[in-house]
Backbone as JSON, one array per atom type, in Angstrom:
{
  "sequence": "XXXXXXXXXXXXXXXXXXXXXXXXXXXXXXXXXXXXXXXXXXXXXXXXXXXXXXXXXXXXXXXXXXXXXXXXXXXXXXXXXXXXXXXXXXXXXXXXXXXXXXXXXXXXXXXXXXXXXXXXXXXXXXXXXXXXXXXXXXXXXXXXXXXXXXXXXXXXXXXXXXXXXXXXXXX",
  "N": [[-70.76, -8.25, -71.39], [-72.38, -9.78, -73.6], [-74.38, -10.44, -76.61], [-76.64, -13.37, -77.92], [-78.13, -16.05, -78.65], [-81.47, -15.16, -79.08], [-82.42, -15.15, -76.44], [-80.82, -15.38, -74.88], [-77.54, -14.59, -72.88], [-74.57, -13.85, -72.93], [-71.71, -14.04, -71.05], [-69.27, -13.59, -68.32], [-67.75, -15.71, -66.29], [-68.36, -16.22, -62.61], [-67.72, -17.11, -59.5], [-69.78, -18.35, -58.38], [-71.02, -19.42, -60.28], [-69.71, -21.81, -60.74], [-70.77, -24.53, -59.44], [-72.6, -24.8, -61.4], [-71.73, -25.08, -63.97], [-69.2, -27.32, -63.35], [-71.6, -29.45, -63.32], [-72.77, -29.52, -65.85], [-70.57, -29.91, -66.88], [-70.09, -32.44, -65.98], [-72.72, -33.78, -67.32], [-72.35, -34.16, -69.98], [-71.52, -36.02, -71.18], [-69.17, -36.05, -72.67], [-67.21, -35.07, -71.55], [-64.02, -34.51, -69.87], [-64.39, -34.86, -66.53], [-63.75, -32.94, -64.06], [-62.73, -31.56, -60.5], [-65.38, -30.34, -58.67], [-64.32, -28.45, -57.32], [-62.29, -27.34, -59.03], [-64.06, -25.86, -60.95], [-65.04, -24.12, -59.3], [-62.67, -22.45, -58.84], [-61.15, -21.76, -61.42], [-63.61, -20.43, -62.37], [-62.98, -18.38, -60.35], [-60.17, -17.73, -60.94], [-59.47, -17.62, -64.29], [-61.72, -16.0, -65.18], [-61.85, -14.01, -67.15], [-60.66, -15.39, -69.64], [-62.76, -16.55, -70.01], [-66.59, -17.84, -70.55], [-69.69, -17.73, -69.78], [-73.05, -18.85, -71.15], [-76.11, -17.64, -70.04], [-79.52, -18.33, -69.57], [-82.87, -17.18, -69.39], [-83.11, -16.89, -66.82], [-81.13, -15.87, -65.38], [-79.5, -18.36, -64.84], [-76.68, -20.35, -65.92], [-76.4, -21.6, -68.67], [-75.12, -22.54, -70.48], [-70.9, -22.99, -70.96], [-67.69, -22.2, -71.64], [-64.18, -22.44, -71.19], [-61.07, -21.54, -70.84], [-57.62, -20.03, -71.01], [-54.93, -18.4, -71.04], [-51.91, -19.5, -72.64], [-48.75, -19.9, -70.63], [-46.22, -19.75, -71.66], [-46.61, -19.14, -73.95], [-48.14, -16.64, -74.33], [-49.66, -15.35, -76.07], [-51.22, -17.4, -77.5], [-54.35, -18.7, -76.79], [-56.0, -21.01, -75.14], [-58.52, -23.35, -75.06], [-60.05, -24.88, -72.86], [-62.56, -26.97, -71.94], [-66.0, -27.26, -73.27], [-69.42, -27.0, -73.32], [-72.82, -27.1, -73.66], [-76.17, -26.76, -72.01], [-78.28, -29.94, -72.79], [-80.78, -28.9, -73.3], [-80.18, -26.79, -74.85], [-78.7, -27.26, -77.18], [-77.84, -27.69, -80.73], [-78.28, -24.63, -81.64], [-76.07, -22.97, -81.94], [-74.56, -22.19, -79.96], [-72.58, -23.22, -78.74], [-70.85, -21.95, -80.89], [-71.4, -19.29, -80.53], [-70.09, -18.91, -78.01], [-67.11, -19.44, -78.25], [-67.03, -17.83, -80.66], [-67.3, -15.57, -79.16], [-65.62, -15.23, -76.82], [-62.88, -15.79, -77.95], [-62.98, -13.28, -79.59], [-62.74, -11.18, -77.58], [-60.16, -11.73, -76.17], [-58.43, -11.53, -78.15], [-58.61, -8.57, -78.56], [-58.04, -8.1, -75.99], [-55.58, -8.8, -75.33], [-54.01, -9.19, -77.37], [-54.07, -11.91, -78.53], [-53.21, -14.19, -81.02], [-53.81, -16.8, -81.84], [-55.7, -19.93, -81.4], [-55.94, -23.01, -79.46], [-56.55, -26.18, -78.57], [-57.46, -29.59, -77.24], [-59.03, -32.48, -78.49], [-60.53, -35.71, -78.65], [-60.08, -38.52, -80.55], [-62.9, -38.72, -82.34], [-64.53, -37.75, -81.26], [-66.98, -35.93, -82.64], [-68.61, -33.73, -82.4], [-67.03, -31.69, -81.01], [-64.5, -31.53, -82.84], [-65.89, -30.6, -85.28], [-66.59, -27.8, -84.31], [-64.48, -26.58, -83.71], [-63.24, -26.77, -86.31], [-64.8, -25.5, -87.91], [-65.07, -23.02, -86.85], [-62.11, -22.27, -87.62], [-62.37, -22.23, -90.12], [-64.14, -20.26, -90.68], [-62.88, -17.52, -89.42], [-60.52, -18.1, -91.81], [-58.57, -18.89, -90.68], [-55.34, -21.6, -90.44], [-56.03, -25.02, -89.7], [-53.35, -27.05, -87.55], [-52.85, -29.93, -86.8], [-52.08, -32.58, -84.09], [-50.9, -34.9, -81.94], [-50.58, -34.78, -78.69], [-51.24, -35.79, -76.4], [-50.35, -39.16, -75.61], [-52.01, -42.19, -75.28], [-51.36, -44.06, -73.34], [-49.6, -42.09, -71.74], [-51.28, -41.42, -70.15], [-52.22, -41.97, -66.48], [-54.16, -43.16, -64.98], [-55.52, -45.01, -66.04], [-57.34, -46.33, -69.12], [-57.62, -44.23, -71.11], [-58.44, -42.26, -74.31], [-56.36, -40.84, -76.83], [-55.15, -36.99, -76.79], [-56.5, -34.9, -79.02], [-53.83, -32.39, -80.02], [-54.94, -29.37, -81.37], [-54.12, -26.97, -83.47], [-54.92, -23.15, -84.26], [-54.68, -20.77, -86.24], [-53.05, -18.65, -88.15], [-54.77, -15.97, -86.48], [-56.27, -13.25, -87.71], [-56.54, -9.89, -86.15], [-59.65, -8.06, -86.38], [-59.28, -5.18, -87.23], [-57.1, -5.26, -88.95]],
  "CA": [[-71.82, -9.14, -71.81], [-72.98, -9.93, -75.75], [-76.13, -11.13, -77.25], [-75.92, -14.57, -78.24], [-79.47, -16.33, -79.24], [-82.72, -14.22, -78.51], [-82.95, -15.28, -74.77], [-79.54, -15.89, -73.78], [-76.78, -13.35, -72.74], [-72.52, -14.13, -73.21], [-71.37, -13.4, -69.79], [-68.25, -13.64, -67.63], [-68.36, -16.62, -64.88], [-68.53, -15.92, -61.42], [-67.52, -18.62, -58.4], [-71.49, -18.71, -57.84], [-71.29, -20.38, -61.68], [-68.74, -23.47, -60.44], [-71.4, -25.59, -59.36], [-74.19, -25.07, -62.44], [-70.51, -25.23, -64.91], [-69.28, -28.92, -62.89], [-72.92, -30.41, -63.52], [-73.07, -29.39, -67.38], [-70.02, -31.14, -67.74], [-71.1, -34.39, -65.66], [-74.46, -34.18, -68.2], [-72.29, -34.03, -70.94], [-71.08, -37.47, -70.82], [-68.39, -36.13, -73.54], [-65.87, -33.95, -71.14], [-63.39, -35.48, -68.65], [-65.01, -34.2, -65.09], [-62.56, -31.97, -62.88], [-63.36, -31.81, -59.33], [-66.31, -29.67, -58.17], [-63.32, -27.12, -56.6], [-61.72, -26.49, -59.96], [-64.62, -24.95, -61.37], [-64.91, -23.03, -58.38], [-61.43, -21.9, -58.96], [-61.54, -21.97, -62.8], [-64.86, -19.48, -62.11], [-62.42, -17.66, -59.85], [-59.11, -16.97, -61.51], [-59.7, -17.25, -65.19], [-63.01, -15.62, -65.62], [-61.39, -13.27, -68.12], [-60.79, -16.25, -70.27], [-63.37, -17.71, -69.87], [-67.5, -17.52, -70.64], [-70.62, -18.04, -69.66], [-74.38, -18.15, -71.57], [-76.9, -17.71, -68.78], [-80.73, -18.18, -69.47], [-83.45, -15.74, -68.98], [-83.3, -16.17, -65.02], [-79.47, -15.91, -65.35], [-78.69, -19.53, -65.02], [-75.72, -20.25, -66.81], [-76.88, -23.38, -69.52], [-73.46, -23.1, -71.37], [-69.41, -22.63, -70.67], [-66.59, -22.47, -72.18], [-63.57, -22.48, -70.19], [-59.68, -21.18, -71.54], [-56.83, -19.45, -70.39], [-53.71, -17.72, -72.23], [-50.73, -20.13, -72.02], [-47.95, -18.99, -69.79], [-45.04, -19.88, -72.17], [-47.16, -18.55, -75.42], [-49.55, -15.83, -73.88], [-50.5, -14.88, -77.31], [-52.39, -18.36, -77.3], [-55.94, -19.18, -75.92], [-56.33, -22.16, -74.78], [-60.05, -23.67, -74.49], [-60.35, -26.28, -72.26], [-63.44, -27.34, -71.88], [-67.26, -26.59, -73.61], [-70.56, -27.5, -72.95], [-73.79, -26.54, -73.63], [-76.98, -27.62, -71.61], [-79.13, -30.22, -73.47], [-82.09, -28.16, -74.35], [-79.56, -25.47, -75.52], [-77.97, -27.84, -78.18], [-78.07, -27.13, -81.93], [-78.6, -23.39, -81.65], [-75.13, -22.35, -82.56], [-74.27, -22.05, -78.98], [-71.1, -23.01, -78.64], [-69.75, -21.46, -81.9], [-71.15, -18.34, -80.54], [-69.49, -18.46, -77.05], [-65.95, -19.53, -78.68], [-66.48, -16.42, -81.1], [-67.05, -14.44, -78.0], [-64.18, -15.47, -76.02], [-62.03, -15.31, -78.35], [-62.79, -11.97, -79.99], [-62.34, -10.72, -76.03], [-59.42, -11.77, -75.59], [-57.56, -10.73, -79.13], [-58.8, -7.25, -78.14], [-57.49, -7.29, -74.69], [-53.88, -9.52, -74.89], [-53.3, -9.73, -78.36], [-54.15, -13.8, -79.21], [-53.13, -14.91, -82.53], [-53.91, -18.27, -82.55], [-56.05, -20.85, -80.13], [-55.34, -24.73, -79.15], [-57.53, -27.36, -77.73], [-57.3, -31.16, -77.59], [-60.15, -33.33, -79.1], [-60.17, -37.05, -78.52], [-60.42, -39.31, -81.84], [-64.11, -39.58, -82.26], [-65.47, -36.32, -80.66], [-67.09, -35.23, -84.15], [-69.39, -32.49, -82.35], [-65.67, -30.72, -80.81], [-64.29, -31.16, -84.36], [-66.55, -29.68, -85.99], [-67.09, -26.81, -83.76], [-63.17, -25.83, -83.68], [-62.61, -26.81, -87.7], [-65.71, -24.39, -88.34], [-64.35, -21.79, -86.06], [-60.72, -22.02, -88.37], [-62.93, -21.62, -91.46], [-64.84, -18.49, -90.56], [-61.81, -16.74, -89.61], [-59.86, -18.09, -92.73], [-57.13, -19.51, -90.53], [-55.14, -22.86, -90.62], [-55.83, -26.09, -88.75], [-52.39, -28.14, -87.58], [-53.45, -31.3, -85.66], [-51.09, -33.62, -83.52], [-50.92, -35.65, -80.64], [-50.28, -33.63, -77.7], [-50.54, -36.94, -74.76], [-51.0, -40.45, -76.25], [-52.65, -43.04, -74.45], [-50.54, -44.67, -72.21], [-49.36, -41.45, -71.14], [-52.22, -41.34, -68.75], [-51.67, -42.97, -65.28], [-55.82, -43.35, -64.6], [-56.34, -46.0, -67.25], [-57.62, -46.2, -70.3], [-58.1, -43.09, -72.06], [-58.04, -42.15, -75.74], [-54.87, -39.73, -77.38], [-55.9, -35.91, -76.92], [-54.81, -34.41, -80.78], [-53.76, -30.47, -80.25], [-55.62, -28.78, -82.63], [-53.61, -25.02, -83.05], [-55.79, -22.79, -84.92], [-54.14, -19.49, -86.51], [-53.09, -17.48, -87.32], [-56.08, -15.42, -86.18], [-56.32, -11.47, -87.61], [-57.76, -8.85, -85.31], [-60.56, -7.34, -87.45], [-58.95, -4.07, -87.95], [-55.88, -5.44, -89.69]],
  "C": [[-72.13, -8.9, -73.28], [-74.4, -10.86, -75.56], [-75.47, -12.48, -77.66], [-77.88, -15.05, -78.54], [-80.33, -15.42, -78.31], [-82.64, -14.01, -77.23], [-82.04, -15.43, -74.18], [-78.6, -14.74, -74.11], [-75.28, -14.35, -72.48], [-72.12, -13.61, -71.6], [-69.84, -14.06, -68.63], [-68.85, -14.94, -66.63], [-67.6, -16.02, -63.92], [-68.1, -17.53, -60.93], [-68.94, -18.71, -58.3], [-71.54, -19.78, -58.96], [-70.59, -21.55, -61.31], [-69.93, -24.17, -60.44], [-72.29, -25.85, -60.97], [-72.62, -25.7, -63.85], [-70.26, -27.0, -64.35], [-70.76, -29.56, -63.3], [-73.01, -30.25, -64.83], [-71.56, -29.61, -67.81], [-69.73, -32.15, -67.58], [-71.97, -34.43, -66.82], [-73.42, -34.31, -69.16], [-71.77, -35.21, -71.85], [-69.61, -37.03, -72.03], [-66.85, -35.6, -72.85], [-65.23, -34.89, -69.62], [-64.19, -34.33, -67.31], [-63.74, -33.93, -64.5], [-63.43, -32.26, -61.92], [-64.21, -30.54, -59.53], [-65.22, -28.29, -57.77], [-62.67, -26.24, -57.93], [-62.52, -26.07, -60.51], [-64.46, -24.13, -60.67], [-63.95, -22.25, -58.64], [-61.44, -21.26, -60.39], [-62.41, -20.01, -62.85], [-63.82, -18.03, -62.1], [-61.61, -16.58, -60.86], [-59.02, -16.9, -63.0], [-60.76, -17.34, -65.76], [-62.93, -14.66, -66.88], [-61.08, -14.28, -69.6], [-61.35, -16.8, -70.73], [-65.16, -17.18, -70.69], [-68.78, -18.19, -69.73], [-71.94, -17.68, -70.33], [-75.32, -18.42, -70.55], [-78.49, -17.51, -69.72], [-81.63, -16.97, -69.2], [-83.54, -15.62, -67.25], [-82.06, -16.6, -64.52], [-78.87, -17.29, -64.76], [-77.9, -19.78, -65.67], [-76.28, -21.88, -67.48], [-75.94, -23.26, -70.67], [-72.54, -22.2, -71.3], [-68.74, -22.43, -71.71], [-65.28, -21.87, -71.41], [-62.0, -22.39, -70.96], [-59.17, -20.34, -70.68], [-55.5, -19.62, -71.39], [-52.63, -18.83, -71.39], [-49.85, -19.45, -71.34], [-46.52, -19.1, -70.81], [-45.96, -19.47, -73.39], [-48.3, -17.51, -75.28], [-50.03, -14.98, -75.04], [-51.41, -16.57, -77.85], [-53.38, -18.26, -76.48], [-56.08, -20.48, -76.36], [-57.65, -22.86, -74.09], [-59.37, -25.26, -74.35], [-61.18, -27.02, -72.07], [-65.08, -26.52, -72.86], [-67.85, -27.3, -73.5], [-71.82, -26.8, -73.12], [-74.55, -27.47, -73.2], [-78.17, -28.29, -72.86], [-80.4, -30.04, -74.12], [-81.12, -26.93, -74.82], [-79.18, -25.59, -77.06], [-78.43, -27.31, -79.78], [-78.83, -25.8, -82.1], [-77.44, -22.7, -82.02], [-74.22, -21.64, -80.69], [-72.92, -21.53, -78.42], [-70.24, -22.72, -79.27], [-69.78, -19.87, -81.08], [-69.96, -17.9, -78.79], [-67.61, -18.76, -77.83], [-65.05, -18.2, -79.9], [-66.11, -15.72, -79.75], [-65.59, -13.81, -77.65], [-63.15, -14.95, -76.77], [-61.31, -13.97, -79.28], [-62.27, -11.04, -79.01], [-61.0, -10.75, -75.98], [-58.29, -11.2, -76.73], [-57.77, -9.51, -78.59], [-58.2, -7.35, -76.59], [-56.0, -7.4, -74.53], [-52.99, -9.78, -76.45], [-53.31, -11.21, -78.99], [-54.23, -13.62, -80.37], [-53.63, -16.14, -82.9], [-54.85, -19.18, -80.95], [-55.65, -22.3, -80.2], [-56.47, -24.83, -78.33], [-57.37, -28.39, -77.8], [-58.83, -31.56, -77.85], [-59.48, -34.37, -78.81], [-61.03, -37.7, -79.63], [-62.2, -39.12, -81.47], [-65.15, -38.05, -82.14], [-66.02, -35.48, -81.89], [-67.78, -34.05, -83.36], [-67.67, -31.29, -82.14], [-65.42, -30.3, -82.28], [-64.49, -30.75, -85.73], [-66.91, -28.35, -85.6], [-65.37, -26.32, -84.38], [-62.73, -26.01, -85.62], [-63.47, -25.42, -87.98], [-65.58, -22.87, -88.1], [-62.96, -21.27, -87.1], [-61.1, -21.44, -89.99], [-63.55, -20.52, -91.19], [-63.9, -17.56, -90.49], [-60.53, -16.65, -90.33], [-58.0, -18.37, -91.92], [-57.24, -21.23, -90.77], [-55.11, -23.94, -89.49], [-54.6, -27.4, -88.26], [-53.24, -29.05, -86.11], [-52.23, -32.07, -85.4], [-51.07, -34.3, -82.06], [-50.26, -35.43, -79.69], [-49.96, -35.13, -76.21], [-51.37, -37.96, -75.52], [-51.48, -41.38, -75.2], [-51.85, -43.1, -73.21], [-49.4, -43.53, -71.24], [-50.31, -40.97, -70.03], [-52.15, -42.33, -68.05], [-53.04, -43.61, -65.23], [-55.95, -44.32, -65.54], [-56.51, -45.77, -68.38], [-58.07, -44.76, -70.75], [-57.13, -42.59, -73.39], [-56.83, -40.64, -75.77], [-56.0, -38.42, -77.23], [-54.44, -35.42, -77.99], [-55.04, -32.96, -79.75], [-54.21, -30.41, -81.64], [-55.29, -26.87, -82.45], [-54.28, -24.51, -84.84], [-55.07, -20.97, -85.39], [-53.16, -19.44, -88.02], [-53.97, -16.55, -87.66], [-55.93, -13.75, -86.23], [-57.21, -10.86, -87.05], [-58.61, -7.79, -86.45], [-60.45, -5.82, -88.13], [-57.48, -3.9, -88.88], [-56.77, -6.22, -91.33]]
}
């Protein structure tokens, strides 16, 4: 666990967190919705990956959700973030994305992270550009699945956004 604003604590998710995680990213009207089970799961198997900021009566009121690729396991891969609407503009979700990803350089070695953004998403793209500037790495952007590569309908291109390469603080 880490400090993170005055009242809120950095914390590992638990399967108890699936449900409060699924509903804060229904509210968020910005994140594609998974089923209710893959948080659960999510919760489950990459909790090491992953975060949670929990409230003062340990509610969790913001995620962030990653896991080390299996063909590049020196990547971290965030999949999802969210913070609950009274949490917003507090630095929230820069600080859970430090977290995470200071965690996980120290445990596996990550050099570098990835995420997709969809055209438009200025809060994402400003969180993950801001993230590349603090730690003085470089941002490559590209189009990872274009439209019409989704079966479900309409939905916009998700860019990859690979972020590195990321030095562990004692180098």
């Amino acid at each position: 666990m880490t400090a993170a604003p005055a009242d809120l604590l950095i914390d590992h998710p638990t399967v108890a967190d699936g449900a409060a995680l699924w509903r804060m990213a229904k509210e968020s009207g910005k994140l594609d919705l998974n089923s209710s089970y893959s948080y659960l799961l999510w919760c489950r198997d990459f909790a090491g990956t992953s975060a949670v900021a929990r409230g003062a009566d340990g509610e969790p009121v913001g995620f962030l959700t990653g896991y080390l690729r299996p063909g590049r396991p020196e990547t971290l891969l965030v999949w999802q973030v969210a913070v609950d609407a009274a949490q917003r503009g507090r630095g929230l979700a820069a600080r859970l994305l430090d977290g995470v990803t200071a965690r996980v350089m120290a445990e596996h070695g990550v050099t570098s992270v990835e995420t997709t953004i969809t055209p438009g998403n200025t809060a994402s793209e400003r969180l993950f550009t801001s993230f590349a500037a603090r730690h003085g790495a470089a941002v490559e952007r590209e189009v990872l699945f274009d439209r019409e590569q989704f079966p479900d309908g309409p939905h916009d291109p998700e860019v990859l956004y690979r972020i590195g390469p990321l030095h562990h603080p004692s180098h």
